[in-house]
DRENPA-3360 file (N, C-alpha, C; in nm, 2 decimals, always signed):
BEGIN
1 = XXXXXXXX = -1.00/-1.07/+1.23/-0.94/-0.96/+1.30/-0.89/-0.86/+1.20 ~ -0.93/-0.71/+1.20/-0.90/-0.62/+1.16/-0.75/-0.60/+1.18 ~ -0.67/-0.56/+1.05/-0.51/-0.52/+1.07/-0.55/-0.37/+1.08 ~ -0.43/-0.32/+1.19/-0.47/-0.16/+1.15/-0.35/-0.11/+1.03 ~ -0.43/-0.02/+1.00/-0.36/+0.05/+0.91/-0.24/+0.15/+0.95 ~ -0.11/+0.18/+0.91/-0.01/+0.28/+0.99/-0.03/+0.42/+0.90 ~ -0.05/+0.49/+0.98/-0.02/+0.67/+0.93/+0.14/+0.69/+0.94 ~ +0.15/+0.75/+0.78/+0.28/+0.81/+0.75/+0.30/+0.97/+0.78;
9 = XXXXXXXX = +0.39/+1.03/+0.86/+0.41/+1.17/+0.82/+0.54/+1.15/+0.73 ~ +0.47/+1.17/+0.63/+0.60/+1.22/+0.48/+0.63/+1.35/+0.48 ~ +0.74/+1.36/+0.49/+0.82/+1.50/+0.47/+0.95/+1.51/+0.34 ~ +0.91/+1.53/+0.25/+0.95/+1.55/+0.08/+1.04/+1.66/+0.12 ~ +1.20/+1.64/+0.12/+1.32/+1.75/+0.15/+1.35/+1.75/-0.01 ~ +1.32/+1.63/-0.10/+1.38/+1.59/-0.24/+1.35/+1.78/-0.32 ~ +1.48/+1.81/-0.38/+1.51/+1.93/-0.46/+1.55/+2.06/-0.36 ~ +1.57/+2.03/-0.21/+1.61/+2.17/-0.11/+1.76/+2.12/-0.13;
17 = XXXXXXXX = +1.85/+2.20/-0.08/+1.99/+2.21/-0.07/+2.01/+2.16/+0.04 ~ +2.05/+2.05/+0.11/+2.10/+2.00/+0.21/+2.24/+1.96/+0.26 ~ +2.33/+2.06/+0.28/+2.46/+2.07/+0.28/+2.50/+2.01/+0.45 ~ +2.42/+2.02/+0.49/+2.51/+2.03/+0.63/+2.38/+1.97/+0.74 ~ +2.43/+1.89/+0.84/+2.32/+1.91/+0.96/+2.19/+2.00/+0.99 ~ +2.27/+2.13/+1.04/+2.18/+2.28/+1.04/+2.08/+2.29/+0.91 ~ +2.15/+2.23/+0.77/+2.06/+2.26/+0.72/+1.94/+2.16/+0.71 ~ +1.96/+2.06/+0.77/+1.84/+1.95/+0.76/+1.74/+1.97/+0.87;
25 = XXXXXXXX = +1.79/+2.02/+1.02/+1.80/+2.06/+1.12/+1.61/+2.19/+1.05 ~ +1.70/+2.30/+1.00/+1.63/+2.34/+0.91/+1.51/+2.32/+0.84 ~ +1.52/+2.22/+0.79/+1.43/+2.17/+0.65/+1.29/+2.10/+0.73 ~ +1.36/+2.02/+0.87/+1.24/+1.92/+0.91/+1.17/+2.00/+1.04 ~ +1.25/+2.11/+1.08/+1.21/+2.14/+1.20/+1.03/+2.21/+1.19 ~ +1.01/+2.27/+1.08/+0.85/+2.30/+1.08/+0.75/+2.19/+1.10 ~ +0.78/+2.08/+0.97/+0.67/+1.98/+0.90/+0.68/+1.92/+1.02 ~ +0.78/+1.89/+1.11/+0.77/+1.80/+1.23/+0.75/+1.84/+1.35;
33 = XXXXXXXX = +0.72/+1.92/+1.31/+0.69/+2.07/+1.46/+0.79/+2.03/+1.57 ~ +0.88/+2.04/+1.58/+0.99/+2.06/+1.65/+1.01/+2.13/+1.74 ~ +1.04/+2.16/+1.85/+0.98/+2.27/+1.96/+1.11/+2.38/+1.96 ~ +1.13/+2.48/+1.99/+1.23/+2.56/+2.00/+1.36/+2.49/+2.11 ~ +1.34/+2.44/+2.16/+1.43/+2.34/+2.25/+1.47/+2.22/+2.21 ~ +1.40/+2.17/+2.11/+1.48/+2.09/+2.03/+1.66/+2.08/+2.02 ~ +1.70/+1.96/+2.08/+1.87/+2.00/+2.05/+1.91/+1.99/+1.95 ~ +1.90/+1.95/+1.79/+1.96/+1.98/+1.67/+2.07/+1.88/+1.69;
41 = XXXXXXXX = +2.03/+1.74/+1.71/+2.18/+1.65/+1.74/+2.13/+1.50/+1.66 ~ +2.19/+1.42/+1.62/+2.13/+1.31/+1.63/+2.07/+1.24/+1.71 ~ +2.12/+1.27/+1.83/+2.09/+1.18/+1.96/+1.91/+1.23/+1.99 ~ +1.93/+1.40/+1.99/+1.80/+1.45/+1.97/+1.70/+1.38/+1.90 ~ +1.74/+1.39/+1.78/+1.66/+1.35/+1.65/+1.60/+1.21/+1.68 ~ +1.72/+1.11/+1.73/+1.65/+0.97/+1.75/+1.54/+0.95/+1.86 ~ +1.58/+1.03/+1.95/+1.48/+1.05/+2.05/+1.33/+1.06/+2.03 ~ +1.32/+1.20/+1.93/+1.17/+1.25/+1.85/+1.12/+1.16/+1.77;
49 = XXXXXXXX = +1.22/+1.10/+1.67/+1.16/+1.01/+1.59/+1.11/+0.84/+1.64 ~ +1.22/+0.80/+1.71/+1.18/+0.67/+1.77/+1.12/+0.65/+1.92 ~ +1.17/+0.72/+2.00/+1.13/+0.72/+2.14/+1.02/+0.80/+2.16 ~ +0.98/+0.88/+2.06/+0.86/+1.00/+2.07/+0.85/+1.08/+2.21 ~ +0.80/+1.13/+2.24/+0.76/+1.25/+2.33/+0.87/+1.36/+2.34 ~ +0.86/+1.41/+2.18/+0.96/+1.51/+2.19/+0.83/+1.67/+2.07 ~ +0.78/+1.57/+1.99/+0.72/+1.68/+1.88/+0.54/+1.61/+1.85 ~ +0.46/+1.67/+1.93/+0.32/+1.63/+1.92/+0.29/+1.58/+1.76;
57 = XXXXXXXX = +0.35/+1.64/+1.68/+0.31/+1.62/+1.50/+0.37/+1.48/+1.48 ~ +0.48/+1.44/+1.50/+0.56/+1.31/+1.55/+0.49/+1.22/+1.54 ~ +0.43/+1.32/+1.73/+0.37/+1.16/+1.79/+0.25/+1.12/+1.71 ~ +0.19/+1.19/+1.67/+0.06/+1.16/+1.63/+0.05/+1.09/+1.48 ~ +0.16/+1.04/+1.45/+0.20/+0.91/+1.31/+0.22/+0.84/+1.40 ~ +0.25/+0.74/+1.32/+0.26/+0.56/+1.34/+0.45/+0.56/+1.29 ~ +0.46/+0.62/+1.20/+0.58/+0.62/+1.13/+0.61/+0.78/+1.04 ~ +0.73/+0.79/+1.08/+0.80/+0.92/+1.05/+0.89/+0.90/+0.83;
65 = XXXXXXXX = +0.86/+0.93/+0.71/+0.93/+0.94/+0.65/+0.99/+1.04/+0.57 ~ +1.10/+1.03/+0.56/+1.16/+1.15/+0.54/+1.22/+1.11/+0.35 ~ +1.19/+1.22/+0.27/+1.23/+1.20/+0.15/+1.38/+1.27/+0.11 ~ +1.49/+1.23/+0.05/+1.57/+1.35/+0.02/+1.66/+1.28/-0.08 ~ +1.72/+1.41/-0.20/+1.79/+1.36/-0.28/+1.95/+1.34/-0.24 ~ +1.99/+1.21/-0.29/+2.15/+1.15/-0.24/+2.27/+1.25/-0.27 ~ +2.22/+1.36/-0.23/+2.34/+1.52/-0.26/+2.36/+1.55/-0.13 ~ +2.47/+1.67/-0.14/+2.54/+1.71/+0.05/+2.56/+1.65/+0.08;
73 = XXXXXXXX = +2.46/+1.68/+0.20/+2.50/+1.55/+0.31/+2.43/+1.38/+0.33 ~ +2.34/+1.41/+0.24/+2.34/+1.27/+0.17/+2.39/+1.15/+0.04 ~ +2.51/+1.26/+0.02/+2.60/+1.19/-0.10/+2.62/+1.04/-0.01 ~ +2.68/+0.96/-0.09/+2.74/+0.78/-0.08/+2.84/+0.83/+0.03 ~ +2.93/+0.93/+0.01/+3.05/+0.92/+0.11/+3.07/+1.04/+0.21 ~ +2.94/+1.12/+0.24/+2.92/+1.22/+0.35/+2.96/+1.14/+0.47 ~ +3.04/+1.16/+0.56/+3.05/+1.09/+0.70/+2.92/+1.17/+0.83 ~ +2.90/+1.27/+0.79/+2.84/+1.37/+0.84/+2.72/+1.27/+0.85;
81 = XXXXXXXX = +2.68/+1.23/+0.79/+2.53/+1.22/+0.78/+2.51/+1.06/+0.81 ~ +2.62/+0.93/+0.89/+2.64/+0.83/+0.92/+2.51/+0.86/+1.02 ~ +2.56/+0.93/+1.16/+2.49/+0.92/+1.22/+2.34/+0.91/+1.21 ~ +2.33/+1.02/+1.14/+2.15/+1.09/+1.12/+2.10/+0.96/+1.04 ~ +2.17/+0.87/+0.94/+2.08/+0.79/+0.86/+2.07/+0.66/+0.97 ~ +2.15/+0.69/+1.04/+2.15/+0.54/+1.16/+2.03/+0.58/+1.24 ~ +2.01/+0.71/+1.30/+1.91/+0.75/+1.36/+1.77/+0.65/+1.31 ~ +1.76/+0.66/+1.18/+1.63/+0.57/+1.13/+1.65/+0.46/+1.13;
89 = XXXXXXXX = +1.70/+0.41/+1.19/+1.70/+0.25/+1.19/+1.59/+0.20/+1.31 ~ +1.49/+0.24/+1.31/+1.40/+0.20/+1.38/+1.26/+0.15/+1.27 ~ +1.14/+0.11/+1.36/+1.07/+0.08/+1.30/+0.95/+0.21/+1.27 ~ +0.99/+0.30/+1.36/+0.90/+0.41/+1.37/+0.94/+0.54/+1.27 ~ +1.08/+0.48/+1.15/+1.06/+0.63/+1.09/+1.16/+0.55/+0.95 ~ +1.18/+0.62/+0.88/+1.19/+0.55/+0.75/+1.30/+0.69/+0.64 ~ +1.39/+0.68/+0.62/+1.48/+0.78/+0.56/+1.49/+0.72/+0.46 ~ +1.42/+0.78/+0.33/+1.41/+0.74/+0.19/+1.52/+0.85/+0.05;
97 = XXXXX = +1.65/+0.77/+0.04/+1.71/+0.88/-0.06/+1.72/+0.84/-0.15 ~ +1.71/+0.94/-0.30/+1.63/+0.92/-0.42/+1.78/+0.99/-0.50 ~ +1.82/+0.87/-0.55/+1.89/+0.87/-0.66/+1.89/+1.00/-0.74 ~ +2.00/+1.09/-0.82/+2.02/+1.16/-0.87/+1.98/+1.17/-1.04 ~ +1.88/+1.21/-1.09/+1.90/+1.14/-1.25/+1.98/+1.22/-1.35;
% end
């Protein structure tokens, strides 16, 4: 039996300024084609990324990965950004943050 292979959409945020929600909100809303109705929430976010039928570009991966460096709102002790990293706790999207050198 053939295993299939999973399609990644990688979205590389590593070296943008990510201070705040809006600005992540920002950063992913093109590469993931995001519709203008998009609510800009986490609740949103989990929706598109795990539940799909929110962003045709989405749907059409296997799995969602998002790259960003551990600054802003991805420092160790951002509270801001609890929710949005819990958002990926699915199997359909993958939030990868890259150490500072």
């Amino acid at each position: 039996m053939t295993k299939k292979v999973e399609t990644e959409l990688v979205v590389d945020l590593r070296g943008m300024s990510i201070d705040s929600l809006d600005d992540f909100w920002d950063a992913v809303t093109d590469p993931c084609g995001l519709p203008k109705w998009f609510g800009r929430n986490t609740d949103a976010w989990a929706d598109a990324i795990q539940t799909r039928g929110v962003s045709a570009v989405i749907d059409s991966y296997d799995v969602l990965v998002v790259h960003v460096d551990s600054n802003g709102i991805f420092s160790a002790r951002n509270r801001e950004s609890r929710a949005l990293r819990r958002s990926f706790a699915g199997h359909r999207s993958r939030l990868v943050v890259h150490n500072q050198a």
